[in-house]
C-alpha positions in Angstrom: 92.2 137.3 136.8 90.1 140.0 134.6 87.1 137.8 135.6 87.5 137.4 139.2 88.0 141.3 139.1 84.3 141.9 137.7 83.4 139.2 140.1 84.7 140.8 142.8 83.6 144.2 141.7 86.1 146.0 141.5 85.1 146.8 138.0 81.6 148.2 137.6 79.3 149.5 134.6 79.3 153.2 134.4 75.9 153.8 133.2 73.2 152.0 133.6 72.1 149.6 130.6 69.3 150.5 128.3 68.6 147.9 125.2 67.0 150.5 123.1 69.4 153.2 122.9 72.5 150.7 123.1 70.9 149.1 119.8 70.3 152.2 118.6 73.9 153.4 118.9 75.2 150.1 117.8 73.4 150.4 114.4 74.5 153.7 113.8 77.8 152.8 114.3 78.0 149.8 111.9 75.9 152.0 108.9 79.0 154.7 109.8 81.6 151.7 109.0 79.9 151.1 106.1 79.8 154.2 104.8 83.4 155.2 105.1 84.0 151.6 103.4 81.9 152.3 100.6 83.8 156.2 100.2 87.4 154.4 100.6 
């Protein structure tokens, strides 16, 4: 059902899509994770 909702699209991206700054966040995100592992 979730699928045939995108398909349909009634769900839709809210931004659009940029590789760069998506990876960039992404990293930033996982060295934050592994941060507060290494403190804990």
């Amino acid at each position: 059902m979730e699928l045939g909702n995108w398909f349909l699209d009634r769900y839709r991206v809210s931004r659009v899509l940029n590789p760069e700054e998506d990876l960039e966040e992404l990293q930033a995100a996982l060295e934050s994770d592994e941060e507060e592992g290494l403190a804990g």
